[in-house]
C-alpha positions in Angstrom: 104.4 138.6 130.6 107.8 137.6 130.6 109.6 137.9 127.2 111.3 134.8 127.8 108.1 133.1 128.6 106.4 134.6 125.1 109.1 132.9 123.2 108.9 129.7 125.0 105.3 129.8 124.1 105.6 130.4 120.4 108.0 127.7 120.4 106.1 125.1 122.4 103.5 125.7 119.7 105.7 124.8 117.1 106.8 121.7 119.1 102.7 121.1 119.7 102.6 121.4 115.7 105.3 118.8 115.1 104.1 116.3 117.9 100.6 116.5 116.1 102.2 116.1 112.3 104.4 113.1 114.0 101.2 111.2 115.5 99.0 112.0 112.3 102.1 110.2 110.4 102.4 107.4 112.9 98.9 106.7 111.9 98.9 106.0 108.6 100.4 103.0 108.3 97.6 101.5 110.0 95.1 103.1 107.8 97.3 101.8 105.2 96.9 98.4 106.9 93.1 98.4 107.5 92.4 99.5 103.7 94.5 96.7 102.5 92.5 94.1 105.4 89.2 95.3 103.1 90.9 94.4 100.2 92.3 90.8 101.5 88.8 89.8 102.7 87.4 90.3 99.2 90.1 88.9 97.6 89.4 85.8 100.0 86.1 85.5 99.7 86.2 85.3 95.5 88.8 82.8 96.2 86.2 80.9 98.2 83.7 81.4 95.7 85.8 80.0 92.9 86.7 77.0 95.0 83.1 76.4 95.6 82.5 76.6 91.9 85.3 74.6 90.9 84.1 71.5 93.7 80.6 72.0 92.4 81.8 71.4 88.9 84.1 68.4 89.8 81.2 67.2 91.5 78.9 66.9 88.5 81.7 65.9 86.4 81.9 62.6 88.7 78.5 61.9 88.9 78.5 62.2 84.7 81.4 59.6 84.9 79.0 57.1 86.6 76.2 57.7 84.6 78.0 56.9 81.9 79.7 53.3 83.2 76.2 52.4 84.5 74.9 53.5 81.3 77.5 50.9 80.0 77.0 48.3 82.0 73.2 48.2 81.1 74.2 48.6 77.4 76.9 45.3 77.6 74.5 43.4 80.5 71.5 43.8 77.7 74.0 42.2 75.1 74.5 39.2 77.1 70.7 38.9 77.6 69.8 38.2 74.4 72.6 36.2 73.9 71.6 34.3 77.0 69.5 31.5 76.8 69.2 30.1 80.3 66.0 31.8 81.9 67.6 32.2 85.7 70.8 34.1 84.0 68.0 35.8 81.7 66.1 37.0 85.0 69.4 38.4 86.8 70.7 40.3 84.1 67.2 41.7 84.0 67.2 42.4 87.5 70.8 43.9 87.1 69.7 46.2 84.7 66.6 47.4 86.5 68.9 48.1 89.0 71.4 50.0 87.1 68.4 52.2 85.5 67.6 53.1 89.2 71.2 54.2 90.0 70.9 56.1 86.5 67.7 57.8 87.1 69.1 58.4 90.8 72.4 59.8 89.6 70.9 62.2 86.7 68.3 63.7 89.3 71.2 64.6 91.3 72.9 65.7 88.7 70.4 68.4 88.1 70.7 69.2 91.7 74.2 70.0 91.5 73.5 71.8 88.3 71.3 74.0 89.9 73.9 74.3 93.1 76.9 75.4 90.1 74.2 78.3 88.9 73.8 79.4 92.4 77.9 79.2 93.3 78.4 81.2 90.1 76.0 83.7 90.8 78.0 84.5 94.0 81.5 83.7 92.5 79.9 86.7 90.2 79.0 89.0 93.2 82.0 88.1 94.9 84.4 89.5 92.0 81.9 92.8 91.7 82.8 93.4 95.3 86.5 92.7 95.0 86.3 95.3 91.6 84.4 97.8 93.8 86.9 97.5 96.8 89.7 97.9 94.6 88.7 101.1 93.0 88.0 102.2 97.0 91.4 101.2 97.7 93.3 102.7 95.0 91.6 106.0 95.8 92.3 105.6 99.8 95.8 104.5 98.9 96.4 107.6 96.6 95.1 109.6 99.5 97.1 108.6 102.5 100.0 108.8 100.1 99.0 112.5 99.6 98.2 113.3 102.8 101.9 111.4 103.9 103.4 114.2 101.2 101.5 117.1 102.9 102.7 116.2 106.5 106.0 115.9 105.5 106.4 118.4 103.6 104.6 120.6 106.7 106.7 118.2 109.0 109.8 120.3 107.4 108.8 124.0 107.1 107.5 123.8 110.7 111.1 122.0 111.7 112.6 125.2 110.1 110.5 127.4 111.8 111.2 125.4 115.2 114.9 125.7 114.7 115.1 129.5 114.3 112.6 130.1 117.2 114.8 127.9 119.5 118.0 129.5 118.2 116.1 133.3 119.8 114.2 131.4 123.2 116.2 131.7 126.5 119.0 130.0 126.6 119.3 129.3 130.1 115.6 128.2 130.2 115.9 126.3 127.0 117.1 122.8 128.8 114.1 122.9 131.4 111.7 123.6 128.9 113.0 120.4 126.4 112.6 118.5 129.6 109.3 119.3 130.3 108.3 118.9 127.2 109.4 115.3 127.0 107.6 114.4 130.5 104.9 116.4 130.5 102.8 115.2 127.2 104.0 118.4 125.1 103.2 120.9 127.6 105.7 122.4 129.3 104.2 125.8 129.7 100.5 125.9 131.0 98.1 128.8 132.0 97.6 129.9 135.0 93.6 130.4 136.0 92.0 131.2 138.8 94.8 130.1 140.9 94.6 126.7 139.1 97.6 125.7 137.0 96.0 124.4 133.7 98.6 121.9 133.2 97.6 119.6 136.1 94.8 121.2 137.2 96.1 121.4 140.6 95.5 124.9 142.9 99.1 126.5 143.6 100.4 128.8 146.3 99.6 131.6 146.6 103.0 133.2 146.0 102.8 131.2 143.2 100.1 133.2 141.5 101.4 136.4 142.6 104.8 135.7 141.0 102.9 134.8 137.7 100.8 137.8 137.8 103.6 140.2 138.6 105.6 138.3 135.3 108.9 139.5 137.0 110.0 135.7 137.1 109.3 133.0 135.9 106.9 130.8 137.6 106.7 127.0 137.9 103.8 125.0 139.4 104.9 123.4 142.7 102.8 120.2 141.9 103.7 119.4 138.2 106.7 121.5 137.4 105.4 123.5 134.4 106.4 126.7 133.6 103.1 129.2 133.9 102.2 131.9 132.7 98.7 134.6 132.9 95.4 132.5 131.6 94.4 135.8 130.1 97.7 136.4 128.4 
């Protein structure tokens, strides 16, 4: 194989290295994002639980409220029924109260309902916060990792940059341009192998001078479909 083409090779590995390290970087900002989605819907979902909660408690605390005004309306209406002594006002503060006591006895069963209804919402507001706990412990370690793993392929992201910038210093000059190019248009691959008469970049069969000048190696070779520079599958 051409010498030029072995160097072009190691570097388009390096290139391959840093295109990899740049996507795997690209990336974590979303993982970032999705970890801290988990975390929001927790968050938002002890939030609805303590709202529930907090309406169930209102709740009861209105319903105690009227209790206790009927309560005191049957306690003043009884007052002015013994004081009374007309037998028709007698009968309708009698019928007053009886009704009153119904709206009591109506009122405190319902109470009980929403008591029960608070025990439940607390028991989820309760679940609710273990989950958000949980999460946040999940997220704090997921955090802590995509921060490490952001250290590691930056810090890789540099050494192989050094390593790029030497090797491109020693690859072929005159070849160097083309191969940038192709490495820009052609997904990171400017240089593919050459099998069976079948260029492994596009996958597209080439002349047959074509694979005679890449077996010879005396020149280099491009693929007259895609462009890219080929060199010996076997190689």
């Amino acid at each position: 194989m051409l010498d030029d083409v072995r160097a072009l090779l190691v570097l388009q590995d390096r290139d391959r290295r840093l295109l990899g390290i740049a996507k795997d970087l690209e990336r974590l900002p979303q993982e970032e994002a999705r970890t801290k989605t988990k975390m929001a819907d927790d968050q938002g979902a002890v939030k609805k639980a303590h709202d529930a909660v907090t309406e169930c408690d209102l709740r009861i605390k209105r319903v105690e409220l009227d209790v206790g005004a009927r309560k005191t309306s049957i306690a003043r209406m009884k007052v002015q029924q013994f004081e009374t002594r007309k037998n028709d006002e007698f009968q309708a503060l009698g019928n007053e109260i009886t009704r009153y006591e119904k709206d009591v006895d109506d009122l405190e069963t319902k109470e009980l309902e929403l008591m029960e209804e608070l025990d439940a919402a607390r028991s989820l507001q309760k679940d609710a916060e273990a989950a958000l706990a949980k999460t946040l412990s999940l997220v704090e370690e997921n955090l802590k990792s995509i921060a490490e793993r952001r250290t590691r392929l930056e810090n890789e992201h540099h050494e192989v940059s050094g390593e790029r910038s030497r090797l491109a210093e020693n690859a072929p000059q005159d070849e160097l341009p083309l191969y940038e190019r192709l490495m820009k248009t052609k997904d990171g691959l400017a240089l593919a192998p050459l099998n069976a008469g079948q260029c492994g970049g596009c996958h597209m069969k080439v002349i047959p001078s074509t694979v005679v000048k890449v077996n010879t190696a005396k020149e280099l070779a491009r693929c007259e479909n895609c462009g890219r520079m080929l060199y010996p599958g076997d190689a």
